[in-house]
VOKE-595144 format. One record per residue (C-alpha): x, y negated, z negated. Coordinates in steps of 0.5 Angstrom, whole numbers, plus 500, padded with zeros to 3 digits. Example, Ala and Ser with C-alpha at 12.3 -4.5 7.8 and 13.67 -1.06 7.14 Angstrom:
! residues 2
<site><east>525</east><north>509</north><up>484</up></site>
<site><east>527</east><north>502</north><up>486</up></site>
//
This chain:
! residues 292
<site><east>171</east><north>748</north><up>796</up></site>
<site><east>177</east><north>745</north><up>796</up></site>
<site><east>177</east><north>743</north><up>804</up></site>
<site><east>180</east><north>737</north><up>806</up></site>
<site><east>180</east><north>735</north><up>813</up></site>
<site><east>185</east><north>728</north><up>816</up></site>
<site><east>185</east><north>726</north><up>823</up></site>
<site><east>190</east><north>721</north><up>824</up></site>
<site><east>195</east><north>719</north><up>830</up></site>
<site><east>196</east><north>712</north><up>833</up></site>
<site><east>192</east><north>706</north><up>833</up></site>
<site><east>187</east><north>706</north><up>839</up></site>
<site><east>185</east><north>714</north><up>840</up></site>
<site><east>178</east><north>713</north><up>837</up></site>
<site><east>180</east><north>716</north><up>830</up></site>
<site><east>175</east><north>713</north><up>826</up></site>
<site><east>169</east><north>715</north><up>831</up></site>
<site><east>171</east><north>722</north><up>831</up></site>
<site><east>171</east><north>722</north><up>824</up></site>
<site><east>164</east><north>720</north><up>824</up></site>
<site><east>162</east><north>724</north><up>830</up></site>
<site><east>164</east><north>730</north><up>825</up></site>
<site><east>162</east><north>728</north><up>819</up></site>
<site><east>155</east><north>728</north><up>821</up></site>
<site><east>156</east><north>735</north><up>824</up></site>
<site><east>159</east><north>737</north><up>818</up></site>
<site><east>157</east><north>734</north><up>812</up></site>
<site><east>162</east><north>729</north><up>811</up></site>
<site><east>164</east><north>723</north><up>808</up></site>
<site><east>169</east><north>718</north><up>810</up></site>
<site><east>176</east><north>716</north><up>806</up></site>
<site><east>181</east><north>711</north><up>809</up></site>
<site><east>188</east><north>711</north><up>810</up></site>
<site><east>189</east><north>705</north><up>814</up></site>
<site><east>194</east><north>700</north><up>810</up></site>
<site><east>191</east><north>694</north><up>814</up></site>
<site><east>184</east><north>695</north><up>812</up></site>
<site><east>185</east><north>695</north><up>804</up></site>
<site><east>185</east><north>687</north><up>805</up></site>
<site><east>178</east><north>683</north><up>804</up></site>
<site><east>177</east><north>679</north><up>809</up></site>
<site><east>181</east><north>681</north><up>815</up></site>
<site><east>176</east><north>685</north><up>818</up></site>
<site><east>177</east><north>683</north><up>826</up></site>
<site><east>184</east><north>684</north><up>826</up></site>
<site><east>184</east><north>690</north><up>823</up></site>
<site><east>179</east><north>693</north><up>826</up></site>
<site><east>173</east><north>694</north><up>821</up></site>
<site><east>167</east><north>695</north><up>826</up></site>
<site><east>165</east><north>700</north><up>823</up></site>
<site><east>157</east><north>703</north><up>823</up></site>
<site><east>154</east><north>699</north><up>819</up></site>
<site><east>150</east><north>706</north><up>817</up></site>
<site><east>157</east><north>709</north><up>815</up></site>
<site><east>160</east><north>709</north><up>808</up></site>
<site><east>168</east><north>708</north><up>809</up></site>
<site><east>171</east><north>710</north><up>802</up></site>
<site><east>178</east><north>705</north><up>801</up></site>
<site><east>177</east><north>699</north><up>805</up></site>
<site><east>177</east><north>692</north><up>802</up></site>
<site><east>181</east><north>694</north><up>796</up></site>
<site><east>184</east><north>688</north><up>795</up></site>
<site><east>185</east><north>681</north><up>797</up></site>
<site><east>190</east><north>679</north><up>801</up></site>
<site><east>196</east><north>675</north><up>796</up></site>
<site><east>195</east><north>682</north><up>792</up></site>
<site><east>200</east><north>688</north><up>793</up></site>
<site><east>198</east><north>695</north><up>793</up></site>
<site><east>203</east><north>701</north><up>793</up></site>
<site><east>203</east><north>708</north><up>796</up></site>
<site><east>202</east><north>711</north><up>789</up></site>
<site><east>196</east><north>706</north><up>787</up></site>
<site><east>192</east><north>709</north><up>794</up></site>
<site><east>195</east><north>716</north><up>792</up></site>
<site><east>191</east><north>715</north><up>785</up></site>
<site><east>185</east><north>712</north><up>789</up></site>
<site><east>184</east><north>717</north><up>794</up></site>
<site><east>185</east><north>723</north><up>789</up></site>
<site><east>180</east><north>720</north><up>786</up></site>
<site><east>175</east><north>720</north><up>791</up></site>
<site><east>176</east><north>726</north><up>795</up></site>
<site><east>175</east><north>730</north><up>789</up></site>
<site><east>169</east><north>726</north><up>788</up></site>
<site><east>166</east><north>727</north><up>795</up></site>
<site><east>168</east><north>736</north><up>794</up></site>
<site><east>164</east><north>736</north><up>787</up></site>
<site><east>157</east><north>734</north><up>791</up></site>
<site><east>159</east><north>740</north><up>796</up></site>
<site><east>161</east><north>734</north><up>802</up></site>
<site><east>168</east><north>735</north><up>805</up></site>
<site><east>172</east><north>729</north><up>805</up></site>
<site><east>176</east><north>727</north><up>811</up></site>
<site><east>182</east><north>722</north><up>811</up></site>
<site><east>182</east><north>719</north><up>818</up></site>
<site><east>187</east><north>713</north><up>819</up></site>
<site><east>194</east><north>711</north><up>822</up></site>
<site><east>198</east><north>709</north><up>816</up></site>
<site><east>202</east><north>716</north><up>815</up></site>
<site><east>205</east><north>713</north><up>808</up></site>
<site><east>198</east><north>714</north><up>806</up></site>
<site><east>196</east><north>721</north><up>809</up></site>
<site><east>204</east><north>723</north><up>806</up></site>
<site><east>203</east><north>721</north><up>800</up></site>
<site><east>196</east><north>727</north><up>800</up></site>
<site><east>199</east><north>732</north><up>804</up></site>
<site><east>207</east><north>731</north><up>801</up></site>
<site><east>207</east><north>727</north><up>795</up></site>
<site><east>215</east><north>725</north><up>794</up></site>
<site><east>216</east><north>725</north><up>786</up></site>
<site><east>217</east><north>718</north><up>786</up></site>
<site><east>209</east><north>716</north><up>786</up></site>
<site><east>207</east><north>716</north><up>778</up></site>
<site><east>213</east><north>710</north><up>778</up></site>
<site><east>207</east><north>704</north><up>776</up></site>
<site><east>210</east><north>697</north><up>778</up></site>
<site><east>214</east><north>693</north><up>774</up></site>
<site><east>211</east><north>686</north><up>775</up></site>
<site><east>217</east><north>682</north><up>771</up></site>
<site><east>221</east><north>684</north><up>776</up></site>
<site><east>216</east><north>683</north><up>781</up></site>
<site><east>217</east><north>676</north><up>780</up></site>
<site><east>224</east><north>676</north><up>780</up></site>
<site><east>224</east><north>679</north><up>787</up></site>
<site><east>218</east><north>675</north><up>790</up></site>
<site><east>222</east><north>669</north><up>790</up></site>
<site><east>228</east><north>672</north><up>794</up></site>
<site><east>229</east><north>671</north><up>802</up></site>
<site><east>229</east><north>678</north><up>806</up></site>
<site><east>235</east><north>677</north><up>807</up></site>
<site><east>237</east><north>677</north><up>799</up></site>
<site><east>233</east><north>683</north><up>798</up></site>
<site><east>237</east><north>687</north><up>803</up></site>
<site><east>243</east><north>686</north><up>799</up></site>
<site><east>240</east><north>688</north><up>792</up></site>
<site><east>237</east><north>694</north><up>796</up></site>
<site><east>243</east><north>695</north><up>799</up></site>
<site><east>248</east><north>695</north><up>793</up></site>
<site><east>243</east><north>699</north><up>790</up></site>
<site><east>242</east><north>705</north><up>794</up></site>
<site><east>248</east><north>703</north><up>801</up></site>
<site><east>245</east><north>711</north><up>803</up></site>
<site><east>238</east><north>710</north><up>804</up></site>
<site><east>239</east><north>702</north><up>806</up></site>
<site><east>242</east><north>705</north><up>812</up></site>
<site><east>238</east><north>709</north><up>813</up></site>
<site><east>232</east><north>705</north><up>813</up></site>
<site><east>229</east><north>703</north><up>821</up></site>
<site><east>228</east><north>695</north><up>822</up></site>
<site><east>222</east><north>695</north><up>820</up></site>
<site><east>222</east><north>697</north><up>813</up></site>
<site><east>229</east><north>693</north><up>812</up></site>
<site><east>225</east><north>686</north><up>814</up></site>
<site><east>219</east><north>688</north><up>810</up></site>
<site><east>220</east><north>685</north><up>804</up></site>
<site><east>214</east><north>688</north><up>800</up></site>
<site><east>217</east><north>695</north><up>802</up></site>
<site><east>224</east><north>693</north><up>800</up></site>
<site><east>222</east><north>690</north><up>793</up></site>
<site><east>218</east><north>697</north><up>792</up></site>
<site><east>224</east><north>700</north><up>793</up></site>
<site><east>228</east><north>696</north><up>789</up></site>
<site><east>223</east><north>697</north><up>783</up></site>
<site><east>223</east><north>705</north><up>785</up></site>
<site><east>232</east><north>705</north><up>784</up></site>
<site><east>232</east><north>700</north><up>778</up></site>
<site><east>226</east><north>704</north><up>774</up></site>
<site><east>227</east><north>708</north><up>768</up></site>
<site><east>222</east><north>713</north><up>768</up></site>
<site><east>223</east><north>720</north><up>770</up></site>
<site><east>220</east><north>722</north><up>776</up></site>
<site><east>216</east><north>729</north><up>776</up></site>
<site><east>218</east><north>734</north><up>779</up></site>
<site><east>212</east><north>737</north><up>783</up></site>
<site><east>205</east><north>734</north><up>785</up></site>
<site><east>201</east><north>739</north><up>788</up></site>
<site><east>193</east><north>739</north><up>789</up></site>
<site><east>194</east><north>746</north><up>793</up></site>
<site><east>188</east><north>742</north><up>799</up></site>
<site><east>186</east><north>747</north><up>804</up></site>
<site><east>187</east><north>743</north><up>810</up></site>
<site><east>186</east><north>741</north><up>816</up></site>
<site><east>191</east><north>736</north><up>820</up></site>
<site><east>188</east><north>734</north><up>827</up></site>
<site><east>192</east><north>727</north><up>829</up></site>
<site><east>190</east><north>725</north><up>836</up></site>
<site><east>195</east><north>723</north><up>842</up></site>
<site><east>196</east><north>721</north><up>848</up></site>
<site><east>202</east><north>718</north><up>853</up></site>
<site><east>203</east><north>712</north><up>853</up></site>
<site><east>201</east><north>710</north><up>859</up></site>
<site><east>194</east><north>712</north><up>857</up></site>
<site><east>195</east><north>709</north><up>851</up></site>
<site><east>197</east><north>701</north><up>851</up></site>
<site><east>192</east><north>699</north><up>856</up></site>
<site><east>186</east><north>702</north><up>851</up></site>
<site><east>191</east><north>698</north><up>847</up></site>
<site><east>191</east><north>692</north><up>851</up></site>
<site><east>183</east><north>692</north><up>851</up></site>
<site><east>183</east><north>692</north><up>843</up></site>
<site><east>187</east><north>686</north><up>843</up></site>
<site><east>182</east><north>682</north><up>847</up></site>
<site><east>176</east><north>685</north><up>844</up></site>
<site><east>179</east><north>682</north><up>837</up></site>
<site><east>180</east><north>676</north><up>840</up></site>
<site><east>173</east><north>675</north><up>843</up></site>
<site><east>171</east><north>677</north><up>837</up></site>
<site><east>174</east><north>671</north><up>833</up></site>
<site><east>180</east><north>674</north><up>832</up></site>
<site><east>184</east><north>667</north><up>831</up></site>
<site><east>178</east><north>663</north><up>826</up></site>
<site><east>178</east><north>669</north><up>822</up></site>
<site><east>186</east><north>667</north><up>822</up></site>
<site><east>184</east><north>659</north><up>821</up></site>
<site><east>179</east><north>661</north><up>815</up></site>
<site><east>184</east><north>665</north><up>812</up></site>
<site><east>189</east><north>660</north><up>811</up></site>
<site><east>185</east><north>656</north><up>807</up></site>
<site><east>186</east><north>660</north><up>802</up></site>
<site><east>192</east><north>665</north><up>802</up></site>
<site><east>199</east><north>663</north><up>806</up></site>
<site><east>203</east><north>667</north><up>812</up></site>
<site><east>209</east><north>670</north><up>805</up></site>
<site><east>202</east><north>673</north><up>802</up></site>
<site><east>202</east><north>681</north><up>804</up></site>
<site><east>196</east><north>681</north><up>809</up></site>
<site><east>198</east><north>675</north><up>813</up></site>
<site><east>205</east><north>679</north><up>813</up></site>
<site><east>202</east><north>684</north><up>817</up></site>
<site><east>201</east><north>686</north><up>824</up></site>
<site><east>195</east><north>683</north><up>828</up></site>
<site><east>196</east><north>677</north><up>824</up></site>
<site><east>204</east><north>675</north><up>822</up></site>
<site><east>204</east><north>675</north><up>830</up></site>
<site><east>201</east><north>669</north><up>830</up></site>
<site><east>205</east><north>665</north><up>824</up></site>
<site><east>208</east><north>660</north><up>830</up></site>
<site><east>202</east><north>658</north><up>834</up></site>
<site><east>195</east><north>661</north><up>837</up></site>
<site><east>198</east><north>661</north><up>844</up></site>
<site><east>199</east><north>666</north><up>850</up></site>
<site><east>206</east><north>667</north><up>848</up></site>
<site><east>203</east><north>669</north><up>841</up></site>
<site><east>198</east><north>674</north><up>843</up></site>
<site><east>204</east><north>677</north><up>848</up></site>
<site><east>207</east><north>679</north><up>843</up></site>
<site><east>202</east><north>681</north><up>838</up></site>
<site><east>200</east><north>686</north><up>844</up></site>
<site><east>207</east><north>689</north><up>844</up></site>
<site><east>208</east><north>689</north><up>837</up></site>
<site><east>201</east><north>693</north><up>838</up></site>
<site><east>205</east><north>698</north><up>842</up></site>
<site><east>211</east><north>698</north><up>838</up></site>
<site><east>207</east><north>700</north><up>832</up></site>
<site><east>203</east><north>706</north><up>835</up></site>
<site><east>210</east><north>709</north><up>839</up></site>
<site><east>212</east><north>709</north><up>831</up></site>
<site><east>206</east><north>712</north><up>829</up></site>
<site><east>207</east><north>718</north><up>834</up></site>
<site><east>215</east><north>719</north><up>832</up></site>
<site><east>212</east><north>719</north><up>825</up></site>
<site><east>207</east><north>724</north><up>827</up></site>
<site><east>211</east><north>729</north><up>831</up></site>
<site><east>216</east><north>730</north><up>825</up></site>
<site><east>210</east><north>734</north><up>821</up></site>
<site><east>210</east><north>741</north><up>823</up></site>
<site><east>203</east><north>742</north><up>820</up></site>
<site><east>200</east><north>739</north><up>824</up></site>
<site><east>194</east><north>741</north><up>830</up></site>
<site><east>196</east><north>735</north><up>836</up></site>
<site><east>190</east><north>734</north><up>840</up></site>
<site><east>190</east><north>730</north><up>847</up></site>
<site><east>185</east><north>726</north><up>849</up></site>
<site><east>186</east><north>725</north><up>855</up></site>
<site><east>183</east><north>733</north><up>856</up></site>
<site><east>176</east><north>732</north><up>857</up></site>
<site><east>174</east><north>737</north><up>852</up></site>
<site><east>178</east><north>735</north><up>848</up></site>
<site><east>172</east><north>733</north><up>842</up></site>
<site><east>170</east><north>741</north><up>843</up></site>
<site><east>176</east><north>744</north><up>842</up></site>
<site><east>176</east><north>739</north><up>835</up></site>
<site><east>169</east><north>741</north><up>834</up></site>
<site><east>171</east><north>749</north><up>834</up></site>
<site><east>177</east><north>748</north><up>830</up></site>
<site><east>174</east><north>744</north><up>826</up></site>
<site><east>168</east><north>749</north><up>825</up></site>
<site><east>172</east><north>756</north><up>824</up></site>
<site><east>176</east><north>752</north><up>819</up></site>
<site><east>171</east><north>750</north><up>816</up></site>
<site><east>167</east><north>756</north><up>815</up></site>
<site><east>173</east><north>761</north><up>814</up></site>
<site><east>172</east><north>765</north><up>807</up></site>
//
């Protein structure tokens, strides 16, 4: 068995309940590609109100002053998928984060460059706005390229910096030759930001703002979780102005999730405001599954 089944698509389509949903019909086991979900601690900004009766691979990896690439989650979702087909269970990565699902499904040869702490250090003690000349003096072609997001996430700069300055070769091809099945969940956007809205509220009933409080205790707002979404929002106060922006930045991230998305040809959409869209999943699914 080599099948390997991914459900992603952008934040607030039930990603994580379908994923359930079809692993006890198909004897599953859950690997998660959510960036925001490998931190320890950030559990209610990022949405880990899971089953407590489901496993969920790759989550509270590490803790959030620590960094984490794409490669190292490349690395350890290989691993894990392996392991899950050689119990004769199907492994199925379900999340957002298409870096992560990309680097399963289309890994660039830049991967095995392992990170160079030296470096790091330097780097780490640079404002954004210095490491964007560096990065930019290095490679002005790709700099240009970069959206905002990437070009103000110093973290993603100074990977990208280590990837220009490295003296490793680069492999040729990766390829682990997966039978997948690629289902990534969509719906416009007028469907979506309400849900969104409603998961936004929920989190801060949920004590969004104290998990915040608590985190600060011990990490700082320049550490690589606190700089993520659901919590940099609130670096200049927990008023209704912060919770706001954090809501359209919600709906921002979720517009970049469908371009990312729509950019891959291998792809099933499904459209869940199609009322049975769950049994057109669950027939794929199943005829995929079962195909000899």
């Amino acid at each position: 068995m080599n099948k390997l089944l991914i459900i992603s698509g952008p934040t607030a389509t039930g990603k994580t309940a379908l994923a359930i949903t079809l692993a006890k019909k198909f004897n599953g086991e859950l690997i998660s590609a959510d960036s925001r979900q490998i931190y320890r601690g950030m559990d209610i900004g990022t949405g880990k109100d899971h089953p407590q009766d489901i496993k969920i691979n790759l989550i509270d990896l590490i803790n959030p002053n620590q960094s984490f690439s794409v490669a190292q989650y490349r690395q350890l979702a290989l691993v894990k998928i392996k392991e899950i087909q050689s119990i004769g269970k199907l492994p199925i990565i379900v999340g957002g984060s298409g870096q992560y699902i990309d680097a399963i499904t289309n890994p660039r040869p830049t991967f095995p460059i392992k990170p160079n702490r030296v470096l790091r250090y330097f780097l780490n003690h640079l404002s954004t706005f210095h490491l964007q000349k560096v990065y930019h003096f290095l490679d002005k072609k790709n700099y240009l390229l970069l959206n905002n997001s990437d070009k103000n996430n110093p973290h993603r700069l100074i990977r990208k910096i280590e990837i220009k300055l490295s003296p490793q070769k680069y492999l040729s091809s990766i390829n682990n030759n997966f039978d997948i099945l690629h289902l990534s969940l969509t719906a416009p956007n007028l469907y979506l930001y309400p849900q969104i809205d409603k998961r936004v509220e929920k989190r801060l009933k949920s004590g969004l703002i104290d998990e915040i409080k608590s985190l600060l205790k011990h990490y700082s707002w320049s550490d690589p979780g606190l700089n993520s979404l659901a919590y940099k929002e609130f670096k200049t106060g927990f008023d209704q102005k912060n919770v706001n922006h954090w809501r359209f930045a919600e709906h921002a991230y979720a517009r970049r999730q469908k371009t990312w998305f729509k950019k891959i040809s291998s792809i099933t959409f499904i459209d869940i405001t199609n009322p049975d869209h769950l049994r057109e999943i669950i027939d794929l699914v199943q005829k995929w599954y079962n195909l000899l």
